[in-house]
Each structure stands twice: as structure tokens, then as C-alpha cells.
N, C-alpha and C positions, 0 to 999 in steps of 0.2 A: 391665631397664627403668630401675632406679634407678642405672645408671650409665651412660645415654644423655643429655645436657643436651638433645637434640630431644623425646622423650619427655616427660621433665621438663615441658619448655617447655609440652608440647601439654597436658598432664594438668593444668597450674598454670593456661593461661590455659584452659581450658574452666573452670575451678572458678571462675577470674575472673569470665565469661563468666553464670554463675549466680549471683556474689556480687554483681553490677552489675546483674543482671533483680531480685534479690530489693529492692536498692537501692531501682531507682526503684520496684519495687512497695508498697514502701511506702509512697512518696511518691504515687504513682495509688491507691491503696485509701486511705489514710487523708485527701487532699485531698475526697475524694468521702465518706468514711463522717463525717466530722465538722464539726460547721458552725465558720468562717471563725475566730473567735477560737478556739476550742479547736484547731484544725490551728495556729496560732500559738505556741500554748503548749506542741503537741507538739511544733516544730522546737527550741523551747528545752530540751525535755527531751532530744531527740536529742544536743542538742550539749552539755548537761549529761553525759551517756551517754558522749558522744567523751572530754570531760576526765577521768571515773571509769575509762575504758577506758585511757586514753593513762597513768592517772598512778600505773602498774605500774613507772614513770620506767627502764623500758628493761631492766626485768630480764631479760626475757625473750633480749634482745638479748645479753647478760651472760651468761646462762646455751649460748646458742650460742656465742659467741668462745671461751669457756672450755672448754667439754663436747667442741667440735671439735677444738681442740686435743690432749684426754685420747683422740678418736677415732684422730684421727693418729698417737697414739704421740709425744706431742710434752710433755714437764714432765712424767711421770707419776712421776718422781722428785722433782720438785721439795716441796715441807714446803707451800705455797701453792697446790697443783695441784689441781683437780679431786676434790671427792669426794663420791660418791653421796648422803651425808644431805643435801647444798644441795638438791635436789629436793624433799622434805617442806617444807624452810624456805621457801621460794620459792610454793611450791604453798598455804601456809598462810598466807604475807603479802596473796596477793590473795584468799583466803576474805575474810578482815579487811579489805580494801580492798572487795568488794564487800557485805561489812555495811555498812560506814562508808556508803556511796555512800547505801545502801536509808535508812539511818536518817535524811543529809540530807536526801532527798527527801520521806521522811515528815514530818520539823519544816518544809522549805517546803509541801508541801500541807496542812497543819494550819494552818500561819500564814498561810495566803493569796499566799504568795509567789510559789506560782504555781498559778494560779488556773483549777481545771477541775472539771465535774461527773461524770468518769470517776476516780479516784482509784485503783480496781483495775486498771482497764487502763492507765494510767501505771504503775503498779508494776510489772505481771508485762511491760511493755514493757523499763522497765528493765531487770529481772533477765537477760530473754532477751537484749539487748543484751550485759549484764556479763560474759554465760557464755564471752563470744570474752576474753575473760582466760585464763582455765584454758585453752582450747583452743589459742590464740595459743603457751603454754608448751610445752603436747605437741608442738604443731606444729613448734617452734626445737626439743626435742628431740630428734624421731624423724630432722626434718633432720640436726643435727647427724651423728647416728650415721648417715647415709645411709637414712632411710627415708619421704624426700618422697614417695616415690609411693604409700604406703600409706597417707599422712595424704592426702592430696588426693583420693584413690579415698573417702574415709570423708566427707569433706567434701563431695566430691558429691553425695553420697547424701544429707545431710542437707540442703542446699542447695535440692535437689529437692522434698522433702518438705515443708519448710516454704514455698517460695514458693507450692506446689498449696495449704496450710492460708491464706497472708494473700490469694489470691485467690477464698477460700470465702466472705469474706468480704462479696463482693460478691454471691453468692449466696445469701443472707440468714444465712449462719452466724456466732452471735455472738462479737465481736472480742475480749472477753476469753474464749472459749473456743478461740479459733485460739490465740491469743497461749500460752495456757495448753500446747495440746499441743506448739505448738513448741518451749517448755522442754524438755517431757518429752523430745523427739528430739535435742534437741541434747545433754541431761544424758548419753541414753543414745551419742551416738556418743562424747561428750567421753572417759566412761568408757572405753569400748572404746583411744581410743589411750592412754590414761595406762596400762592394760595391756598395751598395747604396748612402750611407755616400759621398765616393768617389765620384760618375759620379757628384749628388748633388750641391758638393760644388768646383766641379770642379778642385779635389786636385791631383797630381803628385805624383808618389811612393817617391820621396824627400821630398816631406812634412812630412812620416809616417818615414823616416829616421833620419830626421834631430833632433835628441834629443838635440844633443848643441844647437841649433837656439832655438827650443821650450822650452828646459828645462832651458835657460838662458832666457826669455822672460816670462818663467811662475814665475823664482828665482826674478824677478826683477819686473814685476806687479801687483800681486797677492798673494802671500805668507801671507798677511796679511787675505784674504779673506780664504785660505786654511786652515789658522792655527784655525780661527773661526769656520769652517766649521768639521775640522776635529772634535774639541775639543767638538761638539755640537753631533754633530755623535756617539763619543763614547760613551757619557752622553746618549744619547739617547737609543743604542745599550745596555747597561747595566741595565740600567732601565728596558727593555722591558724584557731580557735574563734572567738578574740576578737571580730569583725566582727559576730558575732549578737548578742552584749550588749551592745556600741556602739552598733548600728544602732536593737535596740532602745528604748534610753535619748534618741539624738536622734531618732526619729521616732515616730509611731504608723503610717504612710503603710505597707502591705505590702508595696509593687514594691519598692523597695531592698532587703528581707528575702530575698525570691522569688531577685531578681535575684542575689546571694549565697549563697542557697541551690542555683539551679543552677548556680554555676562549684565550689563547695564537691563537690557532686555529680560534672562533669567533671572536678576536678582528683583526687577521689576514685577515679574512673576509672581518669584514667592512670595513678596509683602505681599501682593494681592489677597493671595490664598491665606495669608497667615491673618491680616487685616481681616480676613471676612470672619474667621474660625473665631478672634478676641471681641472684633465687634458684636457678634453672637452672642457672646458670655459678657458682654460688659454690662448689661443694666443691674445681671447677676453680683459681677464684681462691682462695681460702684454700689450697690447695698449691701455686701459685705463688708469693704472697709467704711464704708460711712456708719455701719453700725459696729464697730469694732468685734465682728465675727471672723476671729485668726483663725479657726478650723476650716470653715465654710471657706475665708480666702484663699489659703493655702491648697484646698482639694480644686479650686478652679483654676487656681495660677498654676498647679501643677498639671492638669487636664490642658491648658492650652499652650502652655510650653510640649507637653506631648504630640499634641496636633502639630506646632509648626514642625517639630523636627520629622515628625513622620513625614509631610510635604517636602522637605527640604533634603531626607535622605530619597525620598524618592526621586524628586526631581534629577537628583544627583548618577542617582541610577540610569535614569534614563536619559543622561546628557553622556554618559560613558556609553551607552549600546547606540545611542542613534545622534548623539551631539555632529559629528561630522559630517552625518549627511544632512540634517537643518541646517548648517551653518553654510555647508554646498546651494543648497535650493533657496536658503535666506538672499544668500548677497548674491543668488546669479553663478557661480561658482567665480566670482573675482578676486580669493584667496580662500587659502585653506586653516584647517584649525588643528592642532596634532594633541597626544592622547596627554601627554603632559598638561598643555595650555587645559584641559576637560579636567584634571583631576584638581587641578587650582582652583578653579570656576567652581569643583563642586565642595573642597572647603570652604571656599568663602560665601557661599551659599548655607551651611551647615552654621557659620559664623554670626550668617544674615540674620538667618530664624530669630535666635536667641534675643539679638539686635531689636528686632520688631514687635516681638512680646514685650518688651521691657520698655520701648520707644510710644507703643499703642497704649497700656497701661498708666502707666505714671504720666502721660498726658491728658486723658480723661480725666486723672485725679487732677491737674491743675500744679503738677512738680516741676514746672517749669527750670528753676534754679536747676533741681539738679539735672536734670537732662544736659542743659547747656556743661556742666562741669564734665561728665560722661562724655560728650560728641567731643570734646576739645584731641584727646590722643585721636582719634578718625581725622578729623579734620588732618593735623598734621602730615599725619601719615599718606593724606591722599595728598596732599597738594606738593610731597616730596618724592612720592615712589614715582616720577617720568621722569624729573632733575638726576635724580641718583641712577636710575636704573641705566638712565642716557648716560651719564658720565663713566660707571663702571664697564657697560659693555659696545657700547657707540652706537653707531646705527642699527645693530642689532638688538635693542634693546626691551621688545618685546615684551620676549619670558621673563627676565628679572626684573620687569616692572610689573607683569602681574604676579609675582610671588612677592614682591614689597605691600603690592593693594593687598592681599590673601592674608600675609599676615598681619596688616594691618586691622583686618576683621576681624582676625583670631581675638586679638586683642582687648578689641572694644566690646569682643561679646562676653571675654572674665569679665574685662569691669560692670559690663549691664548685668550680669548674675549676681556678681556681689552686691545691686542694687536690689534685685529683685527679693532675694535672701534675708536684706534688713528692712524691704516694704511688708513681707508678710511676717517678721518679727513685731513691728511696731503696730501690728493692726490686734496682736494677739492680747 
């Protein structure tokens, strides 16, 4: 099975498939279990969560380009190559990254910052959001060494388990004790593949100790790749995020929130589905260019740019026939969405696709550099289309801030094509 990409494909988007029901069930159980301002302040904490999550600034990414490599048989001579203590170091950075996270959130609910009469159920929300850190890591591991199918079988399961726990929810079971057992299920599958990881690569509890050995071996190989990666990351992460803390500073009005909240939602989506479709083809593509096969790349990079866009025209489709009424039954019907604001969502959808082929790809490969040169117009562009859109049309500014994001998509998906264009050149 793990060396079928059809297989792959089916087992990644089914896991999709439950990471997109669990999505919106979030969003249907807590619009309904919370009154209006505190479901406000949970979308901020959401997207607080996204930044805490994202700002692992790509190790995880780092840790596949390299570990595949060491799979392939490819540098394992090299003085810079590949060595089992980076696993401990990496695995102990984002512990520290999700303290750090807990402690902000603590000084903002203490100081009003953000402001809710739930404080335990914002926390243990947090944490269960954070825990796709550590999991995210295993997961680019087991990949690496060829073992996608065994992290996605484990992920289903846990997928399963906690969407049945946030829909008890609704059935008078209280939400910091869902939230609570969800930890525990996630803690316990997380476990389970970092064991995997382990027997795998054949590593010794000294491996996951030795921080000096690893963290002196990742200070002195890699730092340069880290510094790209992070700096690409954050850019990236703000771009995507930024709209909520924009939107919320020029309004108090919730439709523009909502309205951002669900294309954030579908654009969420389709990585998904496109992620799963590249992931699938990647062991394929990392030994095509690692063996400089420009036919064999080019038939696969054109094979998966085919997939996302079939996803993403579709999706598209189906947010023009029934976008209105999801977006009615999403938020409760506490604002509406019109055929306009649908057809924006679904260019920059079409825009996304492109985006995450090119974004999934030349990350695997370890292109750190450029990536970051590439997110730089996004970035921009997100952190200005609320400023302009607000000042052009005033408090109605809505629409013309999501036609500033949309073409801001448009955009960055030329430049990711012209990327793509000179990766399957130089492989030839």
C-alpha cells in the first residue's frame, strides 16, 4: 500500500475528508454552544492557534527534505547529512513553542486582551489545536521513510473519535470535558507514531536526549536553511491570518469576519485536498529531481497541478450552487453571503490550487530561499487589502477588500507558476 500513490491518494483524502467534517464541526457546535461575542473571540483564538501552529517556521518541512534524502541513500556521507539526534532537538523546540503559545494566551486572558467567561475552555482548545505540532513532525517523518500509510490509518482513527466527542456536545456533554478527552486521544495516537518514528529509524532513547549532539549539529549545518524557512513561514502565516486582526480593528460589524472566516474555511479545504493529491506523488517526485529525471518530473508536476485545479474548479462549483445555504446553516444564519462575494472566493480558490502545488513541492525539495522571495507580494497584499478596502469604501468595505485578497491570489499564483516552469527546467 505504501508504495501505491492511488492508495496514498485515497487514505490521505479520506483523512481529509474527516479533517474538513471535524473543521466545520467546530464551527457548527461552537457558533451554536456560545453566545455571539464569545464565538467572536473564539475565531481570534482559532487564528491565534493558526500563528502558534504555523510558527514551527517549517521545520517540520526541513526535517522531510533532509530525512528523505538520508531515506534515499542520498549524503549519508556527507559531515552535514542527516542525523538521528535532530529528531529530539526539533521534537523539544515545539514542546517550547507550545509553552510559549499557553503562557501568551494566559497574560492575554488575564489582561483582558481577549476577553471571555470560558478561560478553561479556551486553554484546553488551545492545547488540542497545538498538539498537531508534534503530530505534523511524526507525520513528515514516517513520510519521509515511506510510512504515509500508517500515519493516516492512525489519524483516522483519531479524527473519528474526537469529531463523535465535539458533537456530544450538542447533546448536553460539557465542552471543556469534550475538549479535555480529545487531548487525551490525540496525546495517546501522537505517542503511538513517534514510536513508530522510533522502531523505523532504528533510534535509541539517546538519540531523543542528546540535544547538545543535535542542537550543535543542526547550529552548525543548517541554520541557513532554518533562517529561510522560518522567515518564509511567518510571511506566509500572516498573510493567510492577518485579515482577522485587520478586519477586527476596522470594524466591530461580524459579516466581513463571517465572510473571511468561511473562504479561510474553503481555502483551508482545498490545501487539504491538494496536500493530500502532492503528498501522494511526492516520494515519486523527490526521486525524480533528486535523480535529474526532467521527463518523469514534468509528467508528475503536470499530473498534480491537474488534480488541484480539478478540486478547486470544483469546489468552486459547488460553492456557486449551494455556497449560500452552508454559509446560512455554518454561522446560524447571522449573516448572509451574496453571489458576488461566491464568485471571488471561488477565483481565489482557483488561485489557491496553483499556490499549493508549488508551496508543497519546493518545500519537500528544501527551496526554502525561494519560497520566501515568492510569499513576499502575498504577504503585502494581505496585510493591505482591509486598510485600503476600509478607506476606499468606509464601513462598507466588505466586497472591495475581498476582491483586493482575490487578486491578490491571482497574483502570487503567476509568480508560483513561473517557479514551477524553471523547477522542471533545471531538473531536465
Amino acid at each position: 500500500m505504501e508504495g501505491s500513490a492511488r492508495v496514498l491518494a485515497l487514505i490521505k483524502l479520506a483523512n481529509v475528508g474527516l479533517t474538513l467534517i471535524w473543521g466545520f464541526a467546530v464551527t457548527y457546535v461552537f457558533v451554536r454552544a456560545l453566545p455571539l461575542g464569545e464565538f467572536q473571540a473564539f475565531l481570534l483564538l482559532v487564528a491565534f492557534g493558526n500563528f502558534t501552529i504555523s510558527a514551527e517556521f517549517g521545520l517540520t518541512s526541513i526535517i522531510y527534505a533532509r530525512l528523505r534524502r538520508h531515506w534515499l541513500g542520498l549524503g549519508k556521507e556527507d559531515v552535514g547529512g542527516f542525523r538521528l539526534e535532530e529528531m529530539g532537538v526539533l521534537f523539544l523546540f515545539l514542546a517550547l513553542l507550545i509553552l510559549g503559545g499557553l503562557a501568551i494566551l494566559v497574560i492575554a486572558l488575564a489582561a483582558g486582551a481577549l476577553q471571555t467567561g470560558m478561560p478553561l475552555l479556551f486553554l484546553l482548545f488551545f492545547l488540542s489545536a497545538c498538539l498537531n505540532l508534534p503530530a505534523l513532525l511524526a507525520k513528515r517523518a514516517l513520510a519521509a521513510v515511506d510510512g504515509n500509510f500508517l500515519w493516516e490509518a492512525l489519524d483516522c482513527l483519531r479524527r473519528v473519535i474526537t469529531i463523535a466527542l465535539l458533537l456530544l456536545i450538542l447533546r448536553g456533554l460539557d465542552a471543556r470535558v469534550s475538549v479535555a478527552l480529545q487531548l487525551v486521544v490525540s496525546i495517546a495516537v501522537i505517542g503511538y507514531a513517534i514510536a513508530l518514528v522510533h522502531r523505523r529509524l532504528r533510534m535509541d532513547v539517546e538519540h531523543w536526549l542528546s540535544f547538545r549532539v543535535g542542537g550543535g549539529h543542526v547550529r552548525a549545518h543548517y541554520l541557513r536553511d532554518i533562517g529561510a524557512s522560518a522567515a518564509f513561514t511567518l510571511s506566509d502565516i500572516v498573510a493567510y491570518n492577518a485579515p482577522y486582526f485587520t478586519i477586527a480593528l476596522a470594524s466591530q460589524d461580524a459579516r466581513p469576519m463571517l465572510i473571511f472566516d468561511f473562504f479561510f474555511k474553503m481555502s483551508r479545504a482545498l490545501s487539504m485536498l491538494v496536500r493530500a493529491t502532492v503528498e501522494a506523488a511526492l516520494p515519486r517526485i523527490t526521486r525524480a529531481y533528486h535523480a535529474k529525471e526532467g521527463a518523469r518530473l514534468r509528467q508528475l508536476m503536470l499530473r498534480a497541478l491537474g488534480m488541484a485545479l480539478f478540486f478547486a474548479t470544483g469546489a468552486s462549483a459547488a460553492l456557486l450552487l449551494f455556497g449560500g445555504w452552508i454559509f446560512e446553516r455554518l454561522f446560524a444564519g447571522r449573516a448572509a453571503i451574496g453571489r458576488i462575494d461566491l464568485l471571488l472566493i471561488d477565483g481565489a480558490l482557483i488561485a489557491l490550487a496553483v499556490i499549493c502545488v508549488s508551496v508543497y513541492v519546493q518545500a519537500a525539495l528544501g527551496r526554502f530561499g525561494h519560497l520566501l522571495k515568492r510569499s513576499l507580494p502575498f504577504l503585502a497584499g494581505s496585510l493591505l487589502s482591509v486598510p485600503i478596502a476600509r478607506i476606499v469604501a468606509g464601513e462598507a468595505f466588505d466586497l472591495p477588500f475581498l476582491s483586493l485578497y482575490t487578486l491578490t491570489l491571482v497574483v502570487a499564483a503567476c509568480l508560483h507558476s513561473v517557479s514551477l516552469r524553471r523547477l522542471m527546467r533545471a531538473a531536465a
